[in-house]
C-alpha positions as CSV (number, residue, x, y, z in Angstrom):
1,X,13.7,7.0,-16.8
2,X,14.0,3.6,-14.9
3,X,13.5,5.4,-11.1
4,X,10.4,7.2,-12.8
5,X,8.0,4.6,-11.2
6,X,9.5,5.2,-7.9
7,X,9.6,8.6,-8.1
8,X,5.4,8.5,-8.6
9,X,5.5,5.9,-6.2
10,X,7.0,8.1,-3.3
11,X,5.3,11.8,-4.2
12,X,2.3,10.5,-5.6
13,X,3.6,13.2,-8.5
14,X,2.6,12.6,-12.2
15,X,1.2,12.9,-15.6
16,X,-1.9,14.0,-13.8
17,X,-0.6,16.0,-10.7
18,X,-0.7,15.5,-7.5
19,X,-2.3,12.4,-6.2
20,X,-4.0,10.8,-3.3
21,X,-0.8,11.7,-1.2
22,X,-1.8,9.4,1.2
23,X,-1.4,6.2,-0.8
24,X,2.2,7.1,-0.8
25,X,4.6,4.7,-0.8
26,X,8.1,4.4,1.0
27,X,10.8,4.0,-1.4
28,X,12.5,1.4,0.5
29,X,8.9,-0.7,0.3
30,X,8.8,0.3,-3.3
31,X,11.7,-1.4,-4.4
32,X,11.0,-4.7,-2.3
33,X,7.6,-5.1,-3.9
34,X,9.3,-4.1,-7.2
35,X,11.4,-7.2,-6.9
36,X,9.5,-9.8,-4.9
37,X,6.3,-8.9,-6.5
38,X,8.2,-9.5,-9.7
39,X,9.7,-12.9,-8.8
40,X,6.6,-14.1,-7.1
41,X,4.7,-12.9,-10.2
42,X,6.6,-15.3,-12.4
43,X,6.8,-18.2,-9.8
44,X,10.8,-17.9,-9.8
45,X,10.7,-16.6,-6.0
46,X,13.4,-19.8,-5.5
47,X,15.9,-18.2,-7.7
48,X,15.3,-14.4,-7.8
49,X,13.7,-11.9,-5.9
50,X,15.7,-11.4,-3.1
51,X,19.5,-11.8,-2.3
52,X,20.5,-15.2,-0.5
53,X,22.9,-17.9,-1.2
54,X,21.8,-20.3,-4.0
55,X,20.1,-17.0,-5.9
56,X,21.2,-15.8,-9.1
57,X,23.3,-12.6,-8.4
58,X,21.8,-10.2,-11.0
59,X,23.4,-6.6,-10.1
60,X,23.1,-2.7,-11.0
61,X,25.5,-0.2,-9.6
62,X,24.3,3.1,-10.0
63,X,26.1,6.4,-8.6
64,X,23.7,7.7,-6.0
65,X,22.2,5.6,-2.9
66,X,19.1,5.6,-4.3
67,X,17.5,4.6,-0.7
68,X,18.5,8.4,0.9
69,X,19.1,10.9,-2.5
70,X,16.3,13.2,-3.0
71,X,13.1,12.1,-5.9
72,X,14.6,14.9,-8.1
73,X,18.2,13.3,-7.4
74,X,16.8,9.5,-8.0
75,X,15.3,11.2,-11.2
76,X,19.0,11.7,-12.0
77,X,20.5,8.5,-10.9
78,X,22.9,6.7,-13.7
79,X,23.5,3.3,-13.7
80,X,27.3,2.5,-14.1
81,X,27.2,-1.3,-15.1
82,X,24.6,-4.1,-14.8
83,X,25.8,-7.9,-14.0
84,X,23.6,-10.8,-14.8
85,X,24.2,-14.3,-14.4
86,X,27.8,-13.0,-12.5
87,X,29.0,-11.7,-15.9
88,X,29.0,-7.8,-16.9
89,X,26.5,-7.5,-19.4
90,X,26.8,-3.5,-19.2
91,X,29.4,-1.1,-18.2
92,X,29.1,3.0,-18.8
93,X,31.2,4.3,-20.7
Protein backbone atom coordinates (compact mmCIF):
# COMPACT_ATOMS: atom_id res chain seq x y z
CA UNK A 1 0.00 0.00 0.00
CA UNK A 2 1.05 3.61 -0.90
CA UNK A 3 0.72 4.96 3.09
CA UNK A 4 2.79 1.75 3.97
CA UNK A 5 6.02 3.92 4.19
CA UNK A 6 4.36 6.20 6.52
CA UNK A 7 2.87 3.86 8.41
CA UNK A 8 6.72 2.33 9.34
CA UNK A 9 7.68 5.75 9.35
CA UNK A 10 5.33 6.74 12.41
CA UNK A 11 5.31 3.18 14.55
CA UNK A 12 8.68 2.19 13.62
CA UNK A 13 6.44 -1.17 12.89
CA UNK A 14 7.66 -3.66 10.11
CA UNK A 15 8.87 -6.59 8.26
CA UNK A 16 11.21 -6.99 11.20
CA UNK A 17 9.14 -5.79 14.27
CA UNK A 18 9.36 -3.24 16.32
CA UNK A 19 12.03 -0.80 15.75
CA UNK A 20 14.18 1.82 17.41
CA UNK A 21 10.89 3.58 18.48
CA UNK A 22 12.71 6.47 19.05
CA UNK A 23 13.71 7.42 15.50
CA UNK A 24 10.03 7.77 15.01
CA UNK A 25 8.88 10.07 12.72
CA UNK A 26 5.76 12.55 12.82
CA UNK A 27 3.55 11.87 10.07
CA UNK A 28 3.07 15.34 9.23
CA UNK A 29 7.15 15.63 8.82
CA UNK A 30 6.97 12.45 6.94
CA UNK A 31 5.02 13.62 4.24
CA UNK A 32 6.94 17.01 3.82
CA UNK A 33 10.24 15.19 3.48
CA UNK A 34 8.37 12.76 1.21
CA UNK A 35 7.74 15.62 -1.16
CA UNK A 36 10.49 18.22 -0.74
CA UNK A 37 13.05 15.56 -0.33
CA UNK A 38 11.66 14.26 -3.68
CA UNK A 39 11.69 17.50 -5.54
CA UNK A 40 14.98 18.60 -4.17
CA UNK A 41 16.25 15.18 -5.08
CA UNK A 42 15.59 15.77 -8.76
CA UNK A 43 16.58 19.53 -8.71
CA UNK A 44 12.79 20.51 -9.71
CA UNK A 45 12.28 22.19 -6.16
CA UNK A 46 11.13 25.46 -8.64
CA UNK A 47 8.23 23.52 -9.95
CA UNK A 48 7.23 20.83 -7.47
CA UNK A 49 7.54 20.05 -4.03
CA UNK A 50 5.47 22.20 -2.34
CA UNK A 51 2.17 24.16 -3.20
CA UNK A 52 2.67 27.90 -4.27
CA UNK A 53 1.58 29.90 -7.23
CA UNK A 54 3.60 29.22 -10.41
CA UNK A 55 3.89 25.24 -9.17
CA UNK A 56 2.41 22.57 -11.06
CA UNK A 57 -0.85 21.53 -9.14
CA UNK A 58 -0.38 17.70 -9.03
CA UNK A 59 -3.33 16.37 -6.65
CA UNK A 60 -4.65 13.12 -4.77
CA UNK A 61 -7.93 13.10 -2.93
CA UNK A 62 -8.16 10.34 -0.76
CA UNK A 63 -11.25 9.67 1.74
CA UNK A 64 -9.68 9.90 5.20
CA UNK A 65 -7.51 13.03 6.54
CA UNK A 66 -4.62 11.12 6.43
CA UNK A 67 -2.81 13.84 8.94
CA UNK A 68 -5.31 12.73 12.08
CA UNK A 69 -6.85 8.90 11.03
CA UNK A 70 -5.24 6.23 12.95
CA UNK A 71 -1.81 4.03 11.22
CA UNK A 72 -4.33 1.11 10.92
CA UNK A 73 -6.93 3.65 9.27
CA UNK A 74 -4.05 5.39 6.93
CA UNK A 75 -3.34 1.62 6.16
CA UNK A 76 -6.92 1.73 4.75
CA UNK A 77 -7.01 5.06 3.10
CA UNK A 78 -8.31 4.99 -0.75
CA UNK A 79 -7.49 7.39 -3.07
CA UNK A 80 -10.61 8.75 -5.07
CA UNK A 81 -8.95 10.54 -8.10
CA UNK A 82 -5.42 11.81 -8.86
CA UNK A 83 -4.96 15.19 -11.00
CA UNK A 84 -1.68 15.99 -12.72
CA UNK A 85 -0.84 18.75 -14.80
CA UNK A 86 -4.72 20.17 -13.75
CA UNK A 87 -6.20 17.36 -15.74
CA UNK A 88 -7.81 14.03 -14.02
CA UNK A 89 -5.60 11.44 -14.85
CA UNK A 90 -7.55 8.99 -12.33
CA UNK A 91 -10.96 8.90 -10.89
CA UNK A 92 -12.31 5.66 -8.66
CA UNK A 93 -14.81 4.09 -9.78
Amino acid sequence: MYFSRFIQAETRKGPEGVLDLSQRMPREAMFYAYKRNSALAMNQQDIIGSIAPGKQADLVLVDHDVLTVSPEELRDTKVIWTMEGGKTVYHAK
